[in-house]
C-alpha positions in Angstrom: 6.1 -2.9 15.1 4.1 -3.0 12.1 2.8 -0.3 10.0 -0.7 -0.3 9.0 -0.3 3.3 7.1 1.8 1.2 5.1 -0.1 -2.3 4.7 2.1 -4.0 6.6 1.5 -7.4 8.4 2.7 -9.4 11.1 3.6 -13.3 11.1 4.6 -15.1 13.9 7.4 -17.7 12.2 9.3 -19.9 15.0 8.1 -17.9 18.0 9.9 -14.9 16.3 7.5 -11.9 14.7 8.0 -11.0 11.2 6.3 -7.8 9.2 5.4 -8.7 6.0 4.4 -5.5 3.6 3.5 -5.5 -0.3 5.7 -3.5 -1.8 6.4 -2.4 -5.5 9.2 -4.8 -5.9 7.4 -8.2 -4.0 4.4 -7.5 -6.4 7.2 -7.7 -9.3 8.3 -10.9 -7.7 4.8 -12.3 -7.4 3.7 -11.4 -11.2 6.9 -12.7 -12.3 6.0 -16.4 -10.1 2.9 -16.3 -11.3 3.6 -14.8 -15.1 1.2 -11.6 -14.5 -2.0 -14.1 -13.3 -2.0 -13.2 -9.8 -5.4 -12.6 -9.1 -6.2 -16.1 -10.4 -3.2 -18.2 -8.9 -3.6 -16.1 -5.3 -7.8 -17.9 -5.3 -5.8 -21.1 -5.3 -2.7 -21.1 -3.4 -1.1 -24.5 -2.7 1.6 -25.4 -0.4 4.7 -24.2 -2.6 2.8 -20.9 -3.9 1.8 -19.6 -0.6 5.8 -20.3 0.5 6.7 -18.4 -2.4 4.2 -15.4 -2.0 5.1 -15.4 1.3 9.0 -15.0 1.0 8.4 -11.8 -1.2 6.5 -10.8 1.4 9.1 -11.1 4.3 11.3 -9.4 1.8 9.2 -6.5 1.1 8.9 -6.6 4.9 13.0 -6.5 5.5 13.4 -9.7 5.7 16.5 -11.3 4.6 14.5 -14.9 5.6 16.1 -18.0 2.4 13.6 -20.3 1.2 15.8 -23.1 2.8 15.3 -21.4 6.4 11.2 -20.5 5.9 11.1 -24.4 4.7 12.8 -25.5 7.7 10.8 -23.6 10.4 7.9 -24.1 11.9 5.4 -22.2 10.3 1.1 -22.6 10.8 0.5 -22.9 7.1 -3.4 -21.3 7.8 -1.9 -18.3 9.8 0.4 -17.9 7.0 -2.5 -17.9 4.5 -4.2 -15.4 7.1 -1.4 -13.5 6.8 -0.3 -13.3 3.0 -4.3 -12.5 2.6 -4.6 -9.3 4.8 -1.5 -7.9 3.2 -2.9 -7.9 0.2 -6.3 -6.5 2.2 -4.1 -3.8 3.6 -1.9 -3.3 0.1 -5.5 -2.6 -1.4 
């Protein structure tokens, strides 16, 4: 279950659902990707950025999900986006 008190999201990754939430420490991990310009890299999120954004996400969610096994699964890249975008909505 996801809770929306709390900003949290869910992803479908794999036919398995996954709450992503942006906490305190995957908005450290994010401004430390992006070296504090998150505003401006999160307008233009390619490929490898959205993965990125998206792990500390999942890890913020509980997630203990490696790069290696998000890369490997079968993920819709737009619901991703979707998804990354209305945690930050809900964070917000």
């Amino acid at each position: 279950m996801v809770n929306t008190a709390r900003g949290e999201v869910a992803l479908q990754i794999d036919g398995e659902r996954y709450v992503l939430c942006l906490t305190l420490g995957a908005l450290a991990e994010i401004e430390a990707l992006f070296d504090g310009a998150v505003e401006t890299r999160l307008k233009t999120l390619g490929a490898r950025d959205l993965l990125a954004v998206l792990l500390a996400l999942l890890r913020g969610g509980g997630h203990a999900i490696s790069e290696a096994e998000l890369r490997a699964s079968r993920l819709d890249l737009n619901a991703a986006a979707r998804a990354v975008a209305a945690c930050f909505e809900a964070a917000l």
